[in-house]
N, C-alpha and C positions, 0 to 999 in steps of 0.2 A: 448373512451369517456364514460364517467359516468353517467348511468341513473337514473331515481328513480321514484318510484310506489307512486303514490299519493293516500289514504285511505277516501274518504268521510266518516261521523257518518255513523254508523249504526245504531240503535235501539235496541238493545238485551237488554236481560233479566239485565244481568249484568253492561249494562251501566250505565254513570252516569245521561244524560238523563231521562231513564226510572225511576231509584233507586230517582229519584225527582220530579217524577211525583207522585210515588207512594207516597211518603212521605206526598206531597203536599194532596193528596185526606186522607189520615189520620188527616191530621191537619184542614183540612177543616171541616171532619165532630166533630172532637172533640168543633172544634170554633162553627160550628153549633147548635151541641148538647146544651152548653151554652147559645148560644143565636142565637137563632130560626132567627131573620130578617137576620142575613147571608147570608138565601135559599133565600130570595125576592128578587127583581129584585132592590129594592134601596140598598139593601146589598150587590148584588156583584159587583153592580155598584161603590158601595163606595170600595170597595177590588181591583178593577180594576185601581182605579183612583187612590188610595194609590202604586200603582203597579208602573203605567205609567211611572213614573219618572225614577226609579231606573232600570227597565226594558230598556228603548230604551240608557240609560248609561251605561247599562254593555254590551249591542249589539255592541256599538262603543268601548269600552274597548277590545272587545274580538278578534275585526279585528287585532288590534295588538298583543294582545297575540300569536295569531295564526302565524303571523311571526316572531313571536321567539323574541319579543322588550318587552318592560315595560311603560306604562304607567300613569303615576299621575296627568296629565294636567285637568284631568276632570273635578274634583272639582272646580279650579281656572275658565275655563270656562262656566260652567256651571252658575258658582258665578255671572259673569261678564253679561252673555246672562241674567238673572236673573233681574239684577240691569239696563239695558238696555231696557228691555220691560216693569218693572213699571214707567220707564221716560218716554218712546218714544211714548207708543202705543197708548194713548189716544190725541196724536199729529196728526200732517201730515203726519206721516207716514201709521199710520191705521196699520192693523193686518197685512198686505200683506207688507209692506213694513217693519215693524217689524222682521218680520220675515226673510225676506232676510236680512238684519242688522243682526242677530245674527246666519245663516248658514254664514254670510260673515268672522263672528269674528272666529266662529267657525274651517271654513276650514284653515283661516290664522292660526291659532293657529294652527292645525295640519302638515298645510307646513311647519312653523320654526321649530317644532320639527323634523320632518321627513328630512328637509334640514342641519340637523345639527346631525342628526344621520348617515342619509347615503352620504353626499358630506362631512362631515368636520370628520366625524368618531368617535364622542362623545356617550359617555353613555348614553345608555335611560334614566336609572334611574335616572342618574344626570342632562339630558340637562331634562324633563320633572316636575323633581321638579322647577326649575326654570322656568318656563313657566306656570308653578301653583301659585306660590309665586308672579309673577310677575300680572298674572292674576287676583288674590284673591287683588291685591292693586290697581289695574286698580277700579275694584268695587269697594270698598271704595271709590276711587274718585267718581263714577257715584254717588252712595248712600252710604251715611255715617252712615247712619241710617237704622232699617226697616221704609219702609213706600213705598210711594209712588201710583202709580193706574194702574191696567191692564184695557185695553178698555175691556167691556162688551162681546164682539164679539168673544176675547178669552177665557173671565172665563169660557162664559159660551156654548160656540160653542165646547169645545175642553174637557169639565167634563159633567157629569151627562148620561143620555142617550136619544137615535135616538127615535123619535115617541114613546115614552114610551113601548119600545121595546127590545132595542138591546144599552148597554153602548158602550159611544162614544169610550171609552179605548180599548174594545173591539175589535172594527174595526180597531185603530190603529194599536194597535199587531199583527192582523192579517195581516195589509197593511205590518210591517215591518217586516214579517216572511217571506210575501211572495216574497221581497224586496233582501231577504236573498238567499231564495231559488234560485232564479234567478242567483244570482251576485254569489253565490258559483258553478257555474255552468259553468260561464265566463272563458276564460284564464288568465284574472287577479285572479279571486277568487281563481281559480286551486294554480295558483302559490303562492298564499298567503302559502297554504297549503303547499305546496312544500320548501319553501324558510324556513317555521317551520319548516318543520323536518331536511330537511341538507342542510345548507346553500349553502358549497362549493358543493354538486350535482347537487342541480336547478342550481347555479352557470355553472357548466360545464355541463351541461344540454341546454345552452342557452338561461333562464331567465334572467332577467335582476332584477338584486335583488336589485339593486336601487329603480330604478321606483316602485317598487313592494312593499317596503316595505314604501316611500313615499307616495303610494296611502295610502296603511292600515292609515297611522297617517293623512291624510288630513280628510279619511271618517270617523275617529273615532273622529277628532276634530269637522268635521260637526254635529256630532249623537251627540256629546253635547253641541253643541249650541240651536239643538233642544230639548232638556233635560230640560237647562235652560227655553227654552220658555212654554214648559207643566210644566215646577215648579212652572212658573209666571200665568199658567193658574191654577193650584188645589192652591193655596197661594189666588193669586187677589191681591198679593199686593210682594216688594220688598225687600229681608234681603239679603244682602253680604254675611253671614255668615251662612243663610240656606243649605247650599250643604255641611259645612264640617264635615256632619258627611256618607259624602257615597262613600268615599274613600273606606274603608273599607269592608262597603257591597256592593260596586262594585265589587271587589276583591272576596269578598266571592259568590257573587251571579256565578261568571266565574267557580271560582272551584267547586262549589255544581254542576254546569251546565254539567260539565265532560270535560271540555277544560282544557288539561293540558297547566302551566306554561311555559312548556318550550318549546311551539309550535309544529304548525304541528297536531293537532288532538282536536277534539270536533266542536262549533259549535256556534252560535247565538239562536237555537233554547232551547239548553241547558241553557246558561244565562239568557235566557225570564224565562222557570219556574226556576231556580235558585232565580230570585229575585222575582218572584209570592210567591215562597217557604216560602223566607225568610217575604214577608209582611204576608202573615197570619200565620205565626208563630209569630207576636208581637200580631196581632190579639186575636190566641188562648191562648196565655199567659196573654192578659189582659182582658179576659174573665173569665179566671182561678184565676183569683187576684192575681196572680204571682207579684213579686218585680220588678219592668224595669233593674235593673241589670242582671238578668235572662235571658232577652234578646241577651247580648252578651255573654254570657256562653254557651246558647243553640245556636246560630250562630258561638262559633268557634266551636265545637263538629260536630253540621253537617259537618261544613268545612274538618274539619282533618278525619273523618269518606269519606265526598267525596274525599280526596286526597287520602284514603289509597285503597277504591275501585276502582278508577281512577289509581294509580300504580299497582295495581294487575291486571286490566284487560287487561293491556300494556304490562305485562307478559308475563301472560296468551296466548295473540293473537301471541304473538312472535314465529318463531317456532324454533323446539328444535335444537340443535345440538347434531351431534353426538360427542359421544366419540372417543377418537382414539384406536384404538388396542394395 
């Protein structure tokens, strides 16, 4: 019987982690340099809350990643949770009820995919574009238009900061690192891990790579329907078409984070500063009077820059064989 050594992140120097930590605090202090309220507490509060979004949707992106699948659903989700809480929330439902509505849309959205990956044996990449497409026109019907109203309770319970203190975003990320920390610690989380790197090992290991990799896509579709509803909370108001541009830095924020593509290795915590990284990088760019095209030229460069340190440390950590005589 076949076994296999499951690797939690480490930290090192060489990681991709660290290598975006460190990035992040260079670009921080260039944006700072610029423009001084950055240091203040309404400045990072504003940096945190620009974060928030894209932060808890590459959290949920990455549970997949990490079992070796593909996901695109998120945008379309997020679209939909989005266009649901400027309808709903200032109704009977209230925040609390709102919100269960859109972890509900959310985890469904992650069952069909996951139920059509692993019982019907479909492409990620294709059953999940369709689950996006399908999603993105669900909204439209909800809201055709931008507009709409988020109840008061989320713009402004869920942005700005605690006791003139400590930003509410803050506390989020930290609630969903620690979230992380936990669930990777799990026999689910293990096997997440496990089922990335060799399918057929977990497999004959005794994993059950079903269930395993239906969880990852239920939890990833829950994480952004909660996406959607802190978009509806920094917005205060409704656009269908608000999310479609975080495909992309979804994706980018995973790989800057050091979670390789092809499962099995990196993290959540990586993807947090990954998309930290990448919002104060439009920050320091539009501090610098840089051109907004500029923005995705220095977002793929980090990118390719973290895939090729990201490949070389997977090298590196491998160990050597020997030669034959």
């Amino acid at each position: 019987m076949s076994t296999i050594r499951i690797r939690l992140p480490r930290f090192r120097p060489s990681s991709g982690p660290t290598i975006a930590v460190l990035l992040y605090a260079v670009m921080y202090v260039v944006y700072g340099a610029r423009a001084p309220s950055a240091f203040s507490l309404s400045g990072v509060t504003d940096l945190l809350d620009n974060t928030i979004v894209l932060a808890v949707a590459a959290a949920g992106l990455t549970l997949v990643i990490l079992a070796g699948e593909f996901d695109l659903s998120g945008i379309g989700v997020i679209a939909m949770a989005n266009a649901v809480v400027a309808t709903v929330s200032t109704g009977r439902l209230g925040w609390a009820g709102t919100l269960a509505a859109v972890m509900m849309i959310g985890s469904t959205a992650g069952l069909l995919n996951g139920w059509l990956v692993t019982v019907l044996g479909l492409q990620s990449l294709a059953v999940t574009i369709g689950t996006m497409i399908a999603c993105e026109g669900v909204a439209l019907l909800i809201l055709s238009a931008p507009g709409g109203e988020v109840a008061d309770v989320i713009a402004n319970g869920l942005t700005g900061d605690l006791g003139h203190a400590i930003p509410v975003a803050a506390i989020l990320l930290a609630a969903l690192l620690a979230l992380w920390l936990l669930f990777a610690q799990t026999r689910t989380g293990i096997a997440i891990y496990a089922v990335g790197t060799d399918e057929n090992a977990a497999r004959l290991s005794g994993l059950d790579v079903r269930h395993t990799k239906l969880v990852a896509f239920v939890l990833a579709g829950l994480t952004y329907g909660l996406a959607g509803y802190m978009l509806s909370a920094e917005t205060g108001s409704g656009d269908p078409r608000a999310s479609d541009s975080f495909l992309l830095f979804m994706y980018a924020s995973v790989a800057i984070g050091g979670t390789s593509l092809t499962g099995g290795r990196g993290g959540v915590f990586g993807s947090l500063v990954g998309a930290g990284l990448l919002t104060v990088m439009q920050k320091m760019l539009f501090a610098l009077g840089a051109a907004e095209f500029y923005t995705n030229v220095f977002s793929g460069v980090i990118m390719l820059a973290a895939l090729f340190v990201s490949g070389l440390s997977a090298k590196l950590s491998q160990p050597r064989r020997r030669r034959p005589i």
